[in-house]
C-alpha positions in Angstrom: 0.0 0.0 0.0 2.7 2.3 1.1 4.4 1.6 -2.7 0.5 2.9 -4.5 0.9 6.1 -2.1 4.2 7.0 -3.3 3.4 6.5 -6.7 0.4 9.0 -6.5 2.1 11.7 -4.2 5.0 11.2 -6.8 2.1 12.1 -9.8 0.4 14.9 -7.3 3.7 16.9 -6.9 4.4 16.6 -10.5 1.5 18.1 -11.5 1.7 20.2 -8.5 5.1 21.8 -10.0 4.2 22.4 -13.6 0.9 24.4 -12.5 1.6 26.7 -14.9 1.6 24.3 -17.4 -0.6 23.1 -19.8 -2.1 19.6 -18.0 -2.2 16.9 -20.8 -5.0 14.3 -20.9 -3.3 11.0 -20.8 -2.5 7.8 -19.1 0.3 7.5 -16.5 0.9 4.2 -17.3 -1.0 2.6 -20.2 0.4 -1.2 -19.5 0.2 -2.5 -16.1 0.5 -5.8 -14.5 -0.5 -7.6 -10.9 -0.2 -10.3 -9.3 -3.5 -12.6 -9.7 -6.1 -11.3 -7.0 -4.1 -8.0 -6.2 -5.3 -4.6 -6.8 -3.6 -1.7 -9.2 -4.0 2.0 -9.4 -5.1 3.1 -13.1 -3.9 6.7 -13.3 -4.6 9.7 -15.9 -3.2 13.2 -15.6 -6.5 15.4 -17.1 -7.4 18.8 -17.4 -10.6 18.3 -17.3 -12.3 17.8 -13.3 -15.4 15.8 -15.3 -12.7 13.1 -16.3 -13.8 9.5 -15.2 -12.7 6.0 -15.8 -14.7 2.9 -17.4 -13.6 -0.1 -16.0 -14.9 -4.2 -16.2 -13.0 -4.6 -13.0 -14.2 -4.1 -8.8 -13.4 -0.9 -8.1 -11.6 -0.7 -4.8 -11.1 2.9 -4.1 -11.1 5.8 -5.7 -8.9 8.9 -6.0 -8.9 12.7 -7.2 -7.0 15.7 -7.6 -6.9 19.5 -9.5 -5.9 17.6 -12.7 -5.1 13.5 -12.1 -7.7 10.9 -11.3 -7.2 7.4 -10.3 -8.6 4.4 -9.8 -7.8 1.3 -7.5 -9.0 -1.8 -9.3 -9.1 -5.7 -8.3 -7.2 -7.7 -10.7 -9.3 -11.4 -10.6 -9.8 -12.1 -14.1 -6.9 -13.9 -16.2 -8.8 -11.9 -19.7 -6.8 -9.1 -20.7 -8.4 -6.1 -19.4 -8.7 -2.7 -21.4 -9.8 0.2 -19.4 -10.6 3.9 -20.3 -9.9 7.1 -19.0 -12.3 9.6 -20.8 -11.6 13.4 -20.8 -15.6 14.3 -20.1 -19.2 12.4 -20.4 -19.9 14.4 -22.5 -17.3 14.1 -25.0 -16.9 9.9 -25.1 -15.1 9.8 -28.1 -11.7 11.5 -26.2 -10.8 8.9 -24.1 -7.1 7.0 -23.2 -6.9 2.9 -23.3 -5.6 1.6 -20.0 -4.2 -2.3 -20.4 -4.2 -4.7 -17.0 -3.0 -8.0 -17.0 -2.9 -10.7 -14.1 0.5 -12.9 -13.8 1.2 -15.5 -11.5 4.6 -16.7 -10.4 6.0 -20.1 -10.9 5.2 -22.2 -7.9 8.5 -24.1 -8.3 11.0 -24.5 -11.4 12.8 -27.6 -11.4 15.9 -29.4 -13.6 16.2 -32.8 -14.2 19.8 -34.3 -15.4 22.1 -37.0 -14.4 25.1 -35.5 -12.7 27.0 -38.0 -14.1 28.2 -37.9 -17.2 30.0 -39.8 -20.2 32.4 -37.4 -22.1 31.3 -37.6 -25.9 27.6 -38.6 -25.1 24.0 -37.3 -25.3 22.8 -35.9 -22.1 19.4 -34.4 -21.3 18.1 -32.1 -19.3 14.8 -30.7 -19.0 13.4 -27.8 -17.3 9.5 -27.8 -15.8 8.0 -24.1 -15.1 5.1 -25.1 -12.7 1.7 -23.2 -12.3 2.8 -20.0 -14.2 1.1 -17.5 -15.9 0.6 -16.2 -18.6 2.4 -18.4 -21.0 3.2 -15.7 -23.7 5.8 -13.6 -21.5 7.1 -16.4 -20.5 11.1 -17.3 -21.1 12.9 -20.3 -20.1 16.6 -20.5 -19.8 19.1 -23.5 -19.4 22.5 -22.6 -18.0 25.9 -23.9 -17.6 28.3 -22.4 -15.5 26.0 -19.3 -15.5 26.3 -19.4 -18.6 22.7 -19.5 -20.5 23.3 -22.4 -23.4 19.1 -22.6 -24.7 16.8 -20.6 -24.1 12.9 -20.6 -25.3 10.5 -17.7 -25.6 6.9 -18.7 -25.8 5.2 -16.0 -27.5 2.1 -16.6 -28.9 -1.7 -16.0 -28.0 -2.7 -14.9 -24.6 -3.3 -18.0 -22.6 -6.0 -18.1 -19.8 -5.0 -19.0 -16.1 -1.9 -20.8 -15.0 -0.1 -23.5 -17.2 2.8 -25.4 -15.8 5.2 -25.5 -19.0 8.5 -28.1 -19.9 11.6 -27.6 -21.7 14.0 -30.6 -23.0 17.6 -29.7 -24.1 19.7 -32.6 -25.2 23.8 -31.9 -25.4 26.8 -33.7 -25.8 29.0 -34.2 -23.1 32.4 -32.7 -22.6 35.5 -32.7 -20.1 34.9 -28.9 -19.9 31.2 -29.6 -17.9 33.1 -31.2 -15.2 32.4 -30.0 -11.9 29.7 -27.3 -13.7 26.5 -25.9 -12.0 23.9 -26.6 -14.2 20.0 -24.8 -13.5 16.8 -23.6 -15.2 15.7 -20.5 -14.8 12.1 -18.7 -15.5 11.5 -15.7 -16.7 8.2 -13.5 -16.7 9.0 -10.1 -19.1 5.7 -7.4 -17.7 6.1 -4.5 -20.0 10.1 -3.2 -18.6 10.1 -5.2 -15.7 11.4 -9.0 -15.6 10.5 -11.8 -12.4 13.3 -14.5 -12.3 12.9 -17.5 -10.7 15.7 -20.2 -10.5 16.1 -23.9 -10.2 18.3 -25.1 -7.5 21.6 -26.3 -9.0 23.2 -29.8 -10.2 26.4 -30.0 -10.2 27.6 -32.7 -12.5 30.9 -35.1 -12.9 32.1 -35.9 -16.2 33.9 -38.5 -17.0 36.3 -39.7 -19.9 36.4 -43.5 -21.9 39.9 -43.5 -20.4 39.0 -43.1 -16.9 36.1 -45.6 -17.2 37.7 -48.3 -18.5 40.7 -47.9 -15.8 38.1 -48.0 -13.2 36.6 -51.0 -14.7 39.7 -52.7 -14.8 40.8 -51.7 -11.3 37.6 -52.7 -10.2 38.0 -56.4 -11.8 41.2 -56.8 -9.9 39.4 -55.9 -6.8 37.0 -58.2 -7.3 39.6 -60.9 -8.7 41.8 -60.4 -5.6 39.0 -60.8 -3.2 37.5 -63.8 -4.9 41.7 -65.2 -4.3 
């Protein structure tokens, strides 16, 4: 709450200091996201005291000054919401588009790999994003070493309410992955802000045809000398 009071005592002294100035009618903000089943302040700077919003969302609170208005809305619908700011009811056709969408964070992000490996071999890992939403602004990246090696953007149509996703990469092997952290990591792009949420790490061994077969064969004179 105390963050949606700075942001309109930030828009109030603004305004406040160019009151010389010629208010223009706009949004503050026309892209805004929230967590599913939070609230969000819609806000328009107006000249115009008439100025009023239109919007298919519970209205929470409301909020006025000389030239801003603003509206506290309950985001509970996973349907992108368009809202409207218009400049007078009695002049509709001036109005500015106000776009809310809900996200919801992954409830977990998990890798699955062997963490041993057989230098010169396929390996597998694969990445699961669970319960995340929505699917379009949703990245997922694989690392090595911090290093990110595939990544996958999902794009697309907007998806209604939370989808857990999956992501399979399939590599070959080398002496360099020895000892590497390897982790998935989720990645939720809202308009300039980005929510990252990591795997935990696996650390893997790699091993070369050399080493095996000495262990083999030390291991058969074990077993040899034991059996004597």
């Amino acid at each position: 709450m105390s963050r949606i009071l700075l942001t309109l005592y930030t828009v109030i002294l603004l305004h406040q200091a160019r009151s010389d100035d010629a208010v223009e009618f706009k949004a503050i903000n026309s892209e805004l996201f929230a967590l599913f089943g939070d609230s969000v302040w819609l806000n328009c700077s107006t000249p115009n005291p008439k100025t009023y919003f239109e919007s298919r969302l519970f209205t929470k609170d409301n909020a006025k000054g000389s030239n801003w208005v603003a509206r506290e809305v309950v985001v509970d619908d996973w349907e992108i919401s368009t809202m409207y700011c218009y400049l007078s009811p009695d002049i509709d056709d001036i109005k500015r588009p106000i776009t809310v969408m809900a996200y919801a964070l992954p409830s977990n992000v998990t890798i699955d790999m062997q963490p041993l490996l057989k230098e010169g071999e396929e390996s597998t890992i694969t990445c699961t994003v669970h319960d995340v939403a929505p699917q379009e602004l949703l990245t997922i990246n694989i690392t090595r070493g911090g290093d990110v090696i595939d990544s996958k953007s999902y794009g697309g149509p907007h998806v209604l309410q939370r989808r857990t996703v999956g992501r399979v990469y399939t590599f070959t092997a080398s002496r360099g992955d020895n000892n590497m952290n390897f982790s998935c990591e989720a990645i939720l792009q809202l308009g300039r802000e980005q929510k990252r949420t990591k795997s935990p790490d696996i650390t893997v061994q790699t091993y070369g045809k050399l080493f095996l077969s000495e262990s083999l064969t030390d291991l058969g004179r074990r077993v040899g000398e034991g059996a004597g």
